[in-house]
mmCIF file as gemmi writes it, N, C-alpha and C atoms, coordinates in Angstrom:
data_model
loop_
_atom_site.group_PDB
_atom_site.id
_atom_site.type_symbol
_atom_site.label_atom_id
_atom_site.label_alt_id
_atom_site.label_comp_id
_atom_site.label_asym_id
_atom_site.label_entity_id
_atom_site.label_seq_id
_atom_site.pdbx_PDB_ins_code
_atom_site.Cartn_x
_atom_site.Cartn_y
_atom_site.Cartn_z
_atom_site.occupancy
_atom_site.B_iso_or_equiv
_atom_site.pdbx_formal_charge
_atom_site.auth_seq_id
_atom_site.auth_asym_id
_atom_site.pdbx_PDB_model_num
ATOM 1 N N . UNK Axp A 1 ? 106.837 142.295 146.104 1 0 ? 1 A 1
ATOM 2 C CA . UNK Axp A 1 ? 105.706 143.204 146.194 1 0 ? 1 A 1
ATOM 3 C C . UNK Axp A 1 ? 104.957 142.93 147.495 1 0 ? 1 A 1
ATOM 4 N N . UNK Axp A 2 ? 104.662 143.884 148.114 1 0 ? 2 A 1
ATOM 5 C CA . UNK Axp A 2 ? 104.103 143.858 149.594 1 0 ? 2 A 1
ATOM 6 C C . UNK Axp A 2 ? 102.345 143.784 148.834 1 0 ? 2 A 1
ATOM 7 N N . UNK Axp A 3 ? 101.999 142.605 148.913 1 0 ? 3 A 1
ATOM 8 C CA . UNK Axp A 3 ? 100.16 143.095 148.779 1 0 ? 3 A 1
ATOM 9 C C . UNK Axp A 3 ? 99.284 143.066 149.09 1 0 ? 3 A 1
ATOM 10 N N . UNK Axp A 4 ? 99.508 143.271 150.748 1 0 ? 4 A 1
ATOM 11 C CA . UNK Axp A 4 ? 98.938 143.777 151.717 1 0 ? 4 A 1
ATOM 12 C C . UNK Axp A 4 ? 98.859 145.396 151.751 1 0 ? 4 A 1
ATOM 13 N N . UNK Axp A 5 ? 99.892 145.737 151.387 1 0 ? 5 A 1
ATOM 14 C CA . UNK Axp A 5 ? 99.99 147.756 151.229 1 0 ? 5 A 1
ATOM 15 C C . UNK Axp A 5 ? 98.995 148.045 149.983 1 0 ? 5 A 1
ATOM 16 N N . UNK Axp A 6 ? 99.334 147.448 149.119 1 0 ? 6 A 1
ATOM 17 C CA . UNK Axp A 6 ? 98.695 147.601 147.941 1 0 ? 6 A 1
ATOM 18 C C . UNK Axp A 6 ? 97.13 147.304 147.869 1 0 ? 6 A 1
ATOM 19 N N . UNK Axp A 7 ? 97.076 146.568 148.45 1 0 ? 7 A 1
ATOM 20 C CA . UNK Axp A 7 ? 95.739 145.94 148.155 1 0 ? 7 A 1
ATOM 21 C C . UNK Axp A 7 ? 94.766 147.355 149.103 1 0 ? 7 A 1
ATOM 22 N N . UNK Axp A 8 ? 95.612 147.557 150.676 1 0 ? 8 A 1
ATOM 23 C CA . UNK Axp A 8 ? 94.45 148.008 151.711 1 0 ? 8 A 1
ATOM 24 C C . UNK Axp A 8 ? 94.312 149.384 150.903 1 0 ? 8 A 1
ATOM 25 N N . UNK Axp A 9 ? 95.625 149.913 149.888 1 0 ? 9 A 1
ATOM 26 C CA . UNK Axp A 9 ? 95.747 151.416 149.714 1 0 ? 9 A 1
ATOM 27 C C . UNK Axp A 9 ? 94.762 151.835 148.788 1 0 ? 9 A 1
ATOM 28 N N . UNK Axp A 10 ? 94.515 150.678 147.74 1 0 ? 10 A 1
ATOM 29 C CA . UNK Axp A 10 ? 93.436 150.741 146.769 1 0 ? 10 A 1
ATOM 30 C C . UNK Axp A 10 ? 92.132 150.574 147.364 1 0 ? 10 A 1
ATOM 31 N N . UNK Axp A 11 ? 91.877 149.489 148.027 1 0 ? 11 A 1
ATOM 32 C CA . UNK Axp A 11 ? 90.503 149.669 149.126 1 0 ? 11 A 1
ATOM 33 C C . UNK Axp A 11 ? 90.258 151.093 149.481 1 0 ? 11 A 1
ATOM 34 N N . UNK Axp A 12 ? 91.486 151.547 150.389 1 0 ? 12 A 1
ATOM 35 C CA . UNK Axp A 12 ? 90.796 152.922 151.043 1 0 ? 12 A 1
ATOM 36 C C . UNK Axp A 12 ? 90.614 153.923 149.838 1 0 ? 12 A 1
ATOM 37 N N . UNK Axp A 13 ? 91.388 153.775 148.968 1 0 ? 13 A 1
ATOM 38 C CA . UNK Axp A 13 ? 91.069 154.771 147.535 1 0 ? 13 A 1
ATOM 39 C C . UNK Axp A 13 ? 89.748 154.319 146.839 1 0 ? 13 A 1
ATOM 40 N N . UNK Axp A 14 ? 88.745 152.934 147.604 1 0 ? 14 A 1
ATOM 41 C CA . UNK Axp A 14 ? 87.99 153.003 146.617 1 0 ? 14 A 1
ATOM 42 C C . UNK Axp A 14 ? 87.551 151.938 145.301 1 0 ? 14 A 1
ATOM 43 N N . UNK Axp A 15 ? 88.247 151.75 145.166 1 0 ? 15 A 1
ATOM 44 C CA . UNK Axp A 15 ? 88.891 150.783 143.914 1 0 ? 15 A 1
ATOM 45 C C . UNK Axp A 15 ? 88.377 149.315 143.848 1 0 ? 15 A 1
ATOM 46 N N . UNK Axp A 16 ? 88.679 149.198 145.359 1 0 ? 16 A 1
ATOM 47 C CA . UNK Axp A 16 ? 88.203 147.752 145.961 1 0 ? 16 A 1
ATOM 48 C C . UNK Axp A 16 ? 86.952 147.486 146.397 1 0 ? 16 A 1
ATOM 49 N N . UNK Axp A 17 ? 86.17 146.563 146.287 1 0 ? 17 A 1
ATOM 50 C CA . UNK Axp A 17 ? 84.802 146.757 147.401 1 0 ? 17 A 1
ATOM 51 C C . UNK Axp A 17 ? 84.658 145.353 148.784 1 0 ? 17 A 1
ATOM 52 N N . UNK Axp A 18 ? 84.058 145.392 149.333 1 0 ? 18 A 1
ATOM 53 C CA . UNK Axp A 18 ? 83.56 144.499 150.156 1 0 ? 18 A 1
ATOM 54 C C . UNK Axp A 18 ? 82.545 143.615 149.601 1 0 ? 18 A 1
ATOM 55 N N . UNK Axp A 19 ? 81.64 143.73 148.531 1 0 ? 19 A 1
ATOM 56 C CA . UNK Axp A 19 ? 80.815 143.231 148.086 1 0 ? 19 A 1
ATOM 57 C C . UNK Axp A 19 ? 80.945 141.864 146.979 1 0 ? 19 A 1
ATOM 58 N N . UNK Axp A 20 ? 80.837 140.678 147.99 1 0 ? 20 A 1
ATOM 59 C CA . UNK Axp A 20 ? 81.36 139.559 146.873 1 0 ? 20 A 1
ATOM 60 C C . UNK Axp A 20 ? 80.722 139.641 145.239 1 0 ? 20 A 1
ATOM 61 N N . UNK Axp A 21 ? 79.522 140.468 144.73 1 0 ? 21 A 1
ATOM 62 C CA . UNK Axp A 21 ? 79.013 139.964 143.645 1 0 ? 21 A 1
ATOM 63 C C . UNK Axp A 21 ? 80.027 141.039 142.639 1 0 ? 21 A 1
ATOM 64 N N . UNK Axp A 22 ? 80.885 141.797 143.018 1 0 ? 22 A 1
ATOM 65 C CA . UNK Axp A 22 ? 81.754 142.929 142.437 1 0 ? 22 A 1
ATOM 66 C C . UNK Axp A 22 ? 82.648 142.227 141.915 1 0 ? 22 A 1
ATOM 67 N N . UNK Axp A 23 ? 83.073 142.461 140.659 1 0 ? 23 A 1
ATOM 68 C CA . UNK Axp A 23 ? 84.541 142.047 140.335 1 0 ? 23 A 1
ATOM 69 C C . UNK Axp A 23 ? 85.697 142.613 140.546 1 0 ? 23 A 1
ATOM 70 N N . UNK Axp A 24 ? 85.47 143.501 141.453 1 0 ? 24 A 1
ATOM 71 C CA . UNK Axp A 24 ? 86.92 144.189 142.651 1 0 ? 24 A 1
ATOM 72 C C . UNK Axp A 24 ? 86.676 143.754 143.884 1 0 ? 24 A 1
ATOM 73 N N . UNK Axp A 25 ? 85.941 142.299 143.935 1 0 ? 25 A 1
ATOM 74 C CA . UNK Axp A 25 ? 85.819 142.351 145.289 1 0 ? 25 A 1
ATOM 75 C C . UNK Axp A 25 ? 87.199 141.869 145.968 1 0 ? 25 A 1
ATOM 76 N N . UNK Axp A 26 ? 87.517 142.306 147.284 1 0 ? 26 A 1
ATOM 77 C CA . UNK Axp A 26 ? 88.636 142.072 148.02 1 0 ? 26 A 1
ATOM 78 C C . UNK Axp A 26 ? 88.613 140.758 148.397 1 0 ? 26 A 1
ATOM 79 N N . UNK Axp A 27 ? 88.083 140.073 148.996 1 0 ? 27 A 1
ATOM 80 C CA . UNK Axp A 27 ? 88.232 139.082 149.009 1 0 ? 27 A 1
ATOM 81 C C . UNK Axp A 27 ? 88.714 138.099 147.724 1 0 ? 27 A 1
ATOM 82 N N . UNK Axp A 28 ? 88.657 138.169 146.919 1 0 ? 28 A 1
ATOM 83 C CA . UNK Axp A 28 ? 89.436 137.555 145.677 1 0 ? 28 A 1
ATOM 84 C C . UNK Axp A 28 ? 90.838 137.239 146.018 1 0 ? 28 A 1
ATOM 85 N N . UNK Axp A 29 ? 91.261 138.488 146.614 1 0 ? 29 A 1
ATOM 86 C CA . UNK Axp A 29 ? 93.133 137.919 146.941 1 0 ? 29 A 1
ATOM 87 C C . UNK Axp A 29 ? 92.899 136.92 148.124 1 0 ? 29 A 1
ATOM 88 N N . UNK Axp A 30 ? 92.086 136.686 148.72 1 0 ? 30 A 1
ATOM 89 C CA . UNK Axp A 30 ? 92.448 135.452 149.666 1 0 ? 30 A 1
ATOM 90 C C . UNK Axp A 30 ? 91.876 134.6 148.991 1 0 ? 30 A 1
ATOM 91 N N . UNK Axp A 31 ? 91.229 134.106 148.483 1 0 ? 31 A 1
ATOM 92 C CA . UNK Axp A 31 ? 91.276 133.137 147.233 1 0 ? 31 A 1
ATOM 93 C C . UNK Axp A 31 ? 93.058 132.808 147.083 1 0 ? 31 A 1
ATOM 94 N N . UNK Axp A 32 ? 92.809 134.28 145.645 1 0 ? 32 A 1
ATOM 95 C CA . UNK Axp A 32 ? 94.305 133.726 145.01 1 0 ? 32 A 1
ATOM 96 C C . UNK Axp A 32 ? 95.861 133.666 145.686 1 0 ? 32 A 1
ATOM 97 N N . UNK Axp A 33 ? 95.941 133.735 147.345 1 0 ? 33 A 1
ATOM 98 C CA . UNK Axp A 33 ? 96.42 133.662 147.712 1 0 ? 33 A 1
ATOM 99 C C . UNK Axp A 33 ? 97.319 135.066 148.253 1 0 ? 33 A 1
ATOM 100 N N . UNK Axp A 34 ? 97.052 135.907 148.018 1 0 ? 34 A 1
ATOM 101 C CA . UNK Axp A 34 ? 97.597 137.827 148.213 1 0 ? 34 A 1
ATOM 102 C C . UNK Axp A 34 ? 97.63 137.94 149.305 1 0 ? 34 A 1
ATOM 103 N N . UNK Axp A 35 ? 96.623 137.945 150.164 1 0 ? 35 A 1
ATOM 104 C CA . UNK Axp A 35 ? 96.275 138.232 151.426 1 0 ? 35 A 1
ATOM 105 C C . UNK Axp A 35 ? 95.568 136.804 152.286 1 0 ? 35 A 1
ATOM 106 N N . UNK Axp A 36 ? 95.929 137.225 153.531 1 0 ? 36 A 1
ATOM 107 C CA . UNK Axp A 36 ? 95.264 136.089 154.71 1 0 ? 36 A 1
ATOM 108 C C . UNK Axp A 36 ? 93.684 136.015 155.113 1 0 ? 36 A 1
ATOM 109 N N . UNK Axp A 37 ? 92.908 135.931 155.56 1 0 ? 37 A 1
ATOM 110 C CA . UNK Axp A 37 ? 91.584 136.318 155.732 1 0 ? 37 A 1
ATOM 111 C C . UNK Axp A 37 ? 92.076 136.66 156.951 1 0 ? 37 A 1
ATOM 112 N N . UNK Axp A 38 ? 93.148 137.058 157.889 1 0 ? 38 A 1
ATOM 113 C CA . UNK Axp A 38 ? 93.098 137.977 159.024 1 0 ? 38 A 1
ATOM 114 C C . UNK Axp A 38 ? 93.339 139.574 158.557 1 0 ? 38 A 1
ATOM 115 N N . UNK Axp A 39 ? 94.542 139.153 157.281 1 0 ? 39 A 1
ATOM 116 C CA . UNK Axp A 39 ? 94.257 140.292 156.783 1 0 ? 39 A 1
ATOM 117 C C . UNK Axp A 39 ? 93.082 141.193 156.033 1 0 ? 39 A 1
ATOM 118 N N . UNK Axp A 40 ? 92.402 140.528 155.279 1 0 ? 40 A 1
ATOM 119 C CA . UNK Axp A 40 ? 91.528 140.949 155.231 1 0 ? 40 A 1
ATOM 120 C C . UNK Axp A 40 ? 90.194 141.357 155.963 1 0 ? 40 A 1
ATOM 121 N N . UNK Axp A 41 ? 90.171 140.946 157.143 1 0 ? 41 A 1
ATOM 122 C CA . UNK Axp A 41 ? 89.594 141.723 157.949 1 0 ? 41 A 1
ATOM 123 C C . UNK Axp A 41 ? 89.919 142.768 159.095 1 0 ? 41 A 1
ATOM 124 N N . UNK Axp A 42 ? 91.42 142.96 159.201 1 0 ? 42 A 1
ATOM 125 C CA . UNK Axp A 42 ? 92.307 144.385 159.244 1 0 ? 42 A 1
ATOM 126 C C . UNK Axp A 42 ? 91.664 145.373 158.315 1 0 ? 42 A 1
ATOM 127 N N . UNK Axp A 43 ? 91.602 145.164 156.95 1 0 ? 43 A 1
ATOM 128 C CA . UNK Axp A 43 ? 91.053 146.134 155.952 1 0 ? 43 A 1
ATOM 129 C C . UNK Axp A 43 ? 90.068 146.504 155.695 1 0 ? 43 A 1
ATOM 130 N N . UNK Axp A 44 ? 88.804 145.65 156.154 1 0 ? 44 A 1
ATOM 131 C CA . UNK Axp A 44 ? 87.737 145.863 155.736 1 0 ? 44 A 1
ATOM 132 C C . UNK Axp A 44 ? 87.001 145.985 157.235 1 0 ? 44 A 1
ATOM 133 N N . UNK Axp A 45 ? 87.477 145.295 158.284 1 0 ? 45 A 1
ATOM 134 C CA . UNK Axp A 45 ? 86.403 145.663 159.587 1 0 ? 45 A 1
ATOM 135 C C . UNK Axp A 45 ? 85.556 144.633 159.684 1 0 ? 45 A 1
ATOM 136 N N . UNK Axp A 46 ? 86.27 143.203 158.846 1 0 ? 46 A 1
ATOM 137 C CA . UNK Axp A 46 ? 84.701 142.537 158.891 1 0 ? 46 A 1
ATOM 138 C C . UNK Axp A 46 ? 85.475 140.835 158.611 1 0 ? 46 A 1
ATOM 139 N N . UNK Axp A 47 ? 84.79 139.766 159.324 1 0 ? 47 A 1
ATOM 140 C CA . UNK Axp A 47 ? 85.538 138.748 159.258 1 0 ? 47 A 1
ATOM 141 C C . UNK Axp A 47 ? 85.192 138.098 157.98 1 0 ? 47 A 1
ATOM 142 N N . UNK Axp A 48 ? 86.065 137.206 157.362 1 0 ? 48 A 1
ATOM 143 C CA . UNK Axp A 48 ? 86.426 137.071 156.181 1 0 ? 48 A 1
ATOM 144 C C . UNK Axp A 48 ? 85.594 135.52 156.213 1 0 ? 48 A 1
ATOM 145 N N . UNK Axp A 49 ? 85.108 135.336 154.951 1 0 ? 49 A 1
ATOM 146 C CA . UNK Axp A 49 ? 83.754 134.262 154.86 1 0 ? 49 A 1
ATOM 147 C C . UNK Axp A 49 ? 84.136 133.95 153.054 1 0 ? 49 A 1
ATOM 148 N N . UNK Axp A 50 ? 84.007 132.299 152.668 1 0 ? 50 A 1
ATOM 149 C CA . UNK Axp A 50 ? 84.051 132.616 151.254 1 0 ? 50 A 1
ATOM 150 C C . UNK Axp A 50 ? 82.788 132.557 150.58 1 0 ? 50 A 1
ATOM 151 N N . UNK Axp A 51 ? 82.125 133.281 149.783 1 0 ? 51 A 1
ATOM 152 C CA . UNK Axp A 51 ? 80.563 133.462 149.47 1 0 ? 51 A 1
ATOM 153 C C . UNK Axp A 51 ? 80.697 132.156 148.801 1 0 ? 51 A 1
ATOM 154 N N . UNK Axp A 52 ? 81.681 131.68 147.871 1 0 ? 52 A 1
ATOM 155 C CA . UNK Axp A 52 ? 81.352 130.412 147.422 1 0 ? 52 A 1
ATOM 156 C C . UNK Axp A 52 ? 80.753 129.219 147.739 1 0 ? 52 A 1
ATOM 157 N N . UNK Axp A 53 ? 81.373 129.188 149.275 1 0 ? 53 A 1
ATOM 158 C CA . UNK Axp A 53 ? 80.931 127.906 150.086 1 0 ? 53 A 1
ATOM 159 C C . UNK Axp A 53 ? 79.957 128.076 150.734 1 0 ? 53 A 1
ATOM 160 N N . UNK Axp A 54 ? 78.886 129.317 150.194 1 0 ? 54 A 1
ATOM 161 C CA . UNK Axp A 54 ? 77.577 129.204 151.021 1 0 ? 54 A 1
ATOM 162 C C . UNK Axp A 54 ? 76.588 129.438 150.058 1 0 ? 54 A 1
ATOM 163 N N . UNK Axp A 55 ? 77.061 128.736 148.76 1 0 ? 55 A 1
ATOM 164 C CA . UNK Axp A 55 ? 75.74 128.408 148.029 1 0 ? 55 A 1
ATOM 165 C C . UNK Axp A 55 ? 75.615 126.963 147.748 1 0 ? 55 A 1
């Protein structure tokens, strides 16, 4: 499974958000390992940060 296609196709549909307090947030797959944080900021336009480690 490519889930990089998957992941950006649901983002642009929506599905996904940018917003860490969301439980679609995108960043979750770089957590669980899905995506890179380069990729994820290909998708979103925005460099990749983990909200965890800034509380």
């Amino acid at each position: 499974m490519d889930w990089y296609k998957t992941i950006k196709r649901y983002y642009d549909m929506g599905l996904y958000t940018k917003e860490p307090e969301s439980t679609m947030y995108i960043g979750n797959f770089v957590v669980y390992g899905k995506i890179t944080a380069e990729q994820y900021e290909t998708i979103t336009n925005e460099a990749y940060t983990n909200p965890k480690a800034t509380e």
